[in-house]
C-alpha positions in Angstrom: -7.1 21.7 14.0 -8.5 22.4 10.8 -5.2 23.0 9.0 -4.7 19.1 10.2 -7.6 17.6 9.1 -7.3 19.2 5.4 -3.8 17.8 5.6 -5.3 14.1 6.5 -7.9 14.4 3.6 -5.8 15.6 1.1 -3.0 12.7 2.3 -5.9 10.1 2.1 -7.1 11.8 -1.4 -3.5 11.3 -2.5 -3.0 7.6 -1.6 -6.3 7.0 -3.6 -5.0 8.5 -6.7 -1.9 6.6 -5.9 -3.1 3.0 -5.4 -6.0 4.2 -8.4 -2.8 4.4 -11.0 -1.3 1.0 -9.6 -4.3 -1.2 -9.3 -5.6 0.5 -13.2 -1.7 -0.7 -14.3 -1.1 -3.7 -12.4 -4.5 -5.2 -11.0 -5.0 -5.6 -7.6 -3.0 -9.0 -7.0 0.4 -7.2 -8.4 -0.2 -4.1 -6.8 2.6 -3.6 -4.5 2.0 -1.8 -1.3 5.5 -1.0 -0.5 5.6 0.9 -3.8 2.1 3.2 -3.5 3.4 3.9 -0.1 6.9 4.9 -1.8 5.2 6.9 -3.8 3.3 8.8 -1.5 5.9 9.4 1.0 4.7 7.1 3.6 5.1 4.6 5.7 3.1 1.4 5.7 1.8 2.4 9.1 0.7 5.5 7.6 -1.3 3.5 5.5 -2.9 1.3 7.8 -3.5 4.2 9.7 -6.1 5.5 7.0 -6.8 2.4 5.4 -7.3 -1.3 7.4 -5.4 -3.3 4.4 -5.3 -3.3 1.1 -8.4 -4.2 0.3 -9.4 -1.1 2.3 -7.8 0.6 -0.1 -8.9 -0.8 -2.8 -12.7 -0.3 -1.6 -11.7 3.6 -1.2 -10.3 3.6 -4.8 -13.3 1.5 -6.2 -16.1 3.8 -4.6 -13.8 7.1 -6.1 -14.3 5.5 -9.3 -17.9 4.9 -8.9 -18.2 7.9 -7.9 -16.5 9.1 -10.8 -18.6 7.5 -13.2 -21.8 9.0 -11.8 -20.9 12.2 -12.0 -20.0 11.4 -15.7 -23.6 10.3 -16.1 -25.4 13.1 -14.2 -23.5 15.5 -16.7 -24.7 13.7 -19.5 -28.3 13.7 -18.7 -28.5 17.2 -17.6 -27.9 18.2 -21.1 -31.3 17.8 -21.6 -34.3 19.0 -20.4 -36.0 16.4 -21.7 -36.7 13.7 -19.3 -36.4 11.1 -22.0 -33.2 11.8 -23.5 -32.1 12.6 -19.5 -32.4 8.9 -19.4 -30.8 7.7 -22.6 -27.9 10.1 -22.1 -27.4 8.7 -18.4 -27.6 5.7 -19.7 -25.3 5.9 -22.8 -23.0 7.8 -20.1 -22.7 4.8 -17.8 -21.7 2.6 -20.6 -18.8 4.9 -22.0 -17.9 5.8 -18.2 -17.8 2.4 -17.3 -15.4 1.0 -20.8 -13.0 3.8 -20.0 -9.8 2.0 -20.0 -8.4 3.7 -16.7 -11.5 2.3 -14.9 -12.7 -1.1 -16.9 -10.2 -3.2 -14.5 -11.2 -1.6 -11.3 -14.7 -1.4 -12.4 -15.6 -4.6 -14.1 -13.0 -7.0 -13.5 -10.9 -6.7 -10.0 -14.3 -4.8 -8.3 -16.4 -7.8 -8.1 -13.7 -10.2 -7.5 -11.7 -8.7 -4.3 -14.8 -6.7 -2.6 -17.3 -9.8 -3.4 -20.6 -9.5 -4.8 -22.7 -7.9 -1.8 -20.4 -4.7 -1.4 -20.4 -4.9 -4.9 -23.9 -4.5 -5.7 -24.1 -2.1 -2.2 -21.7 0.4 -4.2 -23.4 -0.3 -8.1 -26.6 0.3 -5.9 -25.2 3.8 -4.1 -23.7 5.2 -7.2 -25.6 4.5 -10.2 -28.9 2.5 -10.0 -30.5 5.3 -6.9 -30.1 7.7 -9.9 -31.5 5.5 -11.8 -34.7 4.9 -9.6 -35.2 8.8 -9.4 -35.3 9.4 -13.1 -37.5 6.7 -13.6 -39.9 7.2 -10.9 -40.2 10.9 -11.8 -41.0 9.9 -15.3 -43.7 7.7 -14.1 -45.2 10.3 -12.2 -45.3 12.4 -15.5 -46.4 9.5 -17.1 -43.8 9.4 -19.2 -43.3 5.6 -18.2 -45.5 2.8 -17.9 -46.9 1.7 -14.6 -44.8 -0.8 -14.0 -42.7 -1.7 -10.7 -40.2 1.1 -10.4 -37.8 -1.3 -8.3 -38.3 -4.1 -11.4 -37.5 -2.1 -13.9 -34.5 -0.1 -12.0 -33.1 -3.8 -11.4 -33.6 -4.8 -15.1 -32.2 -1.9 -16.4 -29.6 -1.8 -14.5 -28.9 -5.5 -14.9 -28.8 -5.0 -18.4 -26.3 -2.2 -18.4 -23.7 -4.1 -16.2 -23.2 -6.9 -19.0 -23.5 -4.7 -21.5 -20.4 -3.1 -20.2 -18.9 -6.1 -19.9 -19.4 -7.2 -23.4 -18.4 -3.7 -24.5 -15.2 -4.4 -23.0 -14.6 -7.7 -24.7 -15.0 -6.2 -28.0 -13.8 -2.8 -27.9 -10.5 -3.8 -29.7 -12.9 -4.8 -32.3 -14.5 -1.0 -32.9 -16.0 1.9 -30.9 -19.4 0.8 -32.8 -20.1 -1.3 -30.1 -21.4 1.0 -27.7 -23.8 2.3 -30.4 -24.7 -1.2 -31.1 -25.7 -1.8 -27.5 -27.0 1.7 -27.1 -29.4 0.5 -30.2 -30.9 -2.4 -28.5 -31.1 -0.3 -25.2 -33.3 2.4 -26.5 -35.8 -0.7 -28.2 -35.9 -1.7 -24.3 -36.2 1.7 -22.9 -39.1 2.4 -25.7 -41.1 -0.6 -24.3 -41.5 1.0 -21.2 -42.7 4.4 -22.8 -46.2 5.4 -21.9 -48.7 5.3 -24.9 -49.7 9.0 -25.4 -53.3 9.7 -26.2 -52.8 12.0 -29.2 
């Protein structure tokens, strides 16, 4: 029984790496089914089997990415022990994670469009801005933060991050500077939330 369900997961965890490659080289639209099944050595009932339809699949892949990402970002911020730079690592983390070229189309451009916005923002929500949250509530019970609405500002930040990327990968052809540009004017919006110490 066991020896079966490690051989489902690892035959799910293969079709996601699968379809991951196809949708990151084609897009979802010209993503061919017949061919990540090919791949795999599987049927297309195999598929349905794990997955309802593509976009199923799709989700699975999204969310792996996402998942990615954030992992990417809790690295980044534990290489501090600071909580401040914990934040502006995570948050220079997200920015690079999210521009990487084998996630931007999944990520910015095909996520939103074929999963619409509410599972959209349910996943941006599960993977990156509930991290978010913690660090910033745990700063503002250090009082490293303003008192300021931890839900407002998790939303704003997190608002501002998700265009960033997206005009990060508009411009990217242009020069790698433009993450530092952005990480520029999001550490002059991080410092307005920093807590005034009494010296």
């Amino acid at each position: 029984m066991k020896k079966n369900k490690a051989e489902t997961e690892q035959t799910i965890q293969n079709l996601i790496n699968i379809a991951r490659h196809h949708f990151t080289a084609y897009g979802y639209a010209n993503a061919s089914l017949e061919e990540i099944v090919k791949e795999a050595g599987l049927t297309r009932g195999a598929l349905y089997h794990h997955f309802k339809n593509k976009k199923g699949l799709f989700l699975a892949v999204f969310e792996a990415v996402q998942e990615e990402v954030g992992g990417y970002v809790e690295a980044a911020a534990a290489q501090s022990k600071d909580s401040w730079e914990q934040l502006v690592n995570g948050c220079q983390a997200f920015l690079e994670g999210a521009v990487e070229s084998h996630n931007q189309r999944i990520l910015l451009i095909d996520g939103p469009a074929v999963l619409g916005w509410d599972t959209f923002r349910k996943m941006d929500e599960k993977y990156s801005m509930n991290s978010l949250k913690e660090q910033l509530q745990s700063m503002q019970e250090q009082n490293q933060i303003k008192s300021l609405s931890v839900e407002a500002m998790t939303h704003c930040l997190s608002g501002a991050m998700n265009e960033a990327v997206l005009w990060i990968a508009n411009h990217l052809d242009r020069n790698m500077d433009v993450i530092e540009e952005a990480m520029i004017v999001l550490r002059h919006l991080l410092e307005g939330l920093r807590e005034e110490q009494n010296t």
